[in-house]
C-alpha positions as semicolon CSV with decimal commas, in nm:
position;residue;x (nm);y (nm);z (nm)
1;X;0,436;0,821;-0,951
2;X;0,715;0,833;-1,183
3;X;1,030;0,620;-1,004
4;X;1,099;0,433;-0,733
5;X;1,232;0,730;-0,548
6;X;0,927;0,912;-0,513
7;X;0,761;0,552;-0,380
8;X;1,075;0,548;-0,056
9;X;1,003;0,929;-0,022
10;X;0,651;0,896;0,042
11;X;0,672;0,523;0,257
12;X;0,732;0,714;0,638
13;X;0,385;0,870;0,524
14;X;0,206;0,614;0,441
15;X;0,332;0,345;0,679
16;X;0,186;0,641;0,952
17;X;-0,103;0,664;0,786
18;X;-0,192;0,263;0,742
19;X;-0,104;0,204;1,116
20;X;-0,294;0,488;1,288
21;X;-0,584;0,472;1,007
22;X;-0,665;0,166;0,851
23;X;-0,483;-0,138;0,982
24;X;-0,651;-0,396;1,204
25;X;-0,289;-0,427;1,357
26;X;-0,431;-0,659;1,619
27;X;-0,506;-0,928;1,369
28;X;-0,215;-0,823;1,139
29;X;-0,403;-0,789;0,825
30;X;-0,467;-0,472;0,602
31;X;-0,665;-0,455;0,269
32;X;-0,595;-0,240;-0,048
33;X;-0,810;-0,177;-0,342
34;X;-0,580;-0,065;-0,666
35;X;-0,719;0,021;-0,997
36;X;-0,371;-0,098;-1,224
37;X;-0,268;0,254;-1,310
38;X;0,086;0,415;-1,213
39;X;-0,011;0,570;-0,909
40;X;-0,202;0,275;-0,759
41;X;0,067;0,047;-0,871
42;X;0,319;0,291;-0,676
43;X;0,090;0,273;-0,357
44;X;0,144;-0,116;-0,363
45;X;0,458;-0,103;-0,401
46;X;0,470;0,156;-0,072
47;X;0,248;-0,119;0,141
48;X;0,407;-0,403;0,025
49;X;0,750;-0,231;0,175
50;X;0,525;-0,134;0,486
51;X;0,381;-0,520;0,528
52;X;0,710;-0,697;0,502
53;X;0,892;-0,509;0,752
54;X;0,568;-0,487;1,002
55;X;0,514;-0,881;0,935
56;X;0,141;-0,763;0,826
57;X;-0,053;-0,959;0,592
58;X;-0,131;-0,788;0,310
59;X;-0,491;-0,866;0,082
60;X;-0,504;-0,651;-0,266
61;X;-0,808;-0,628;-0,496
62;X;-0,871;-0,441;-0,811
63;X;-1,141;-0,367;-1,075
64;X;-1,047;-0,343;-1,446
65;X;-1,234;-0,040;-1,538
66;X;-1,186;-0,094;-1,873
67;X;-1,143;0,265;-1,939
């Protein structure tokens, strides 16, 4: 992802696909896995927006690749 734009644009996406997908919204926890690059960086941003206004707790890991 290239701006922040294209981050808001895609959030009504994602924030449908985290709650009917992959959110334990019963406990109000969701986990992410991001590698550090631009696009995974852009998909945290996305959640982060998604956790704060749904009160969700949010747990992030990541794997340095060194690639």
């Amino acid at each position: 992802m290239s701006n922040i734009l294209e981050v808001i644009n895609m959030y009504p996406e994602l924030k449908n696909h985290i709650e009917n997908s992959v959110c334990d919204l019963n406990n109000k926890k969701v986990g992410l896995a991001v590698s550090g690059g631009g696009d995974s960086l852009a998909l945290l941003l996305a959640a982060t927006m998604w956790a704060r206004k749904s009160k969700i707790q949010i747990m992030v890991a990541t794997v340095d690749h060194r690639l």
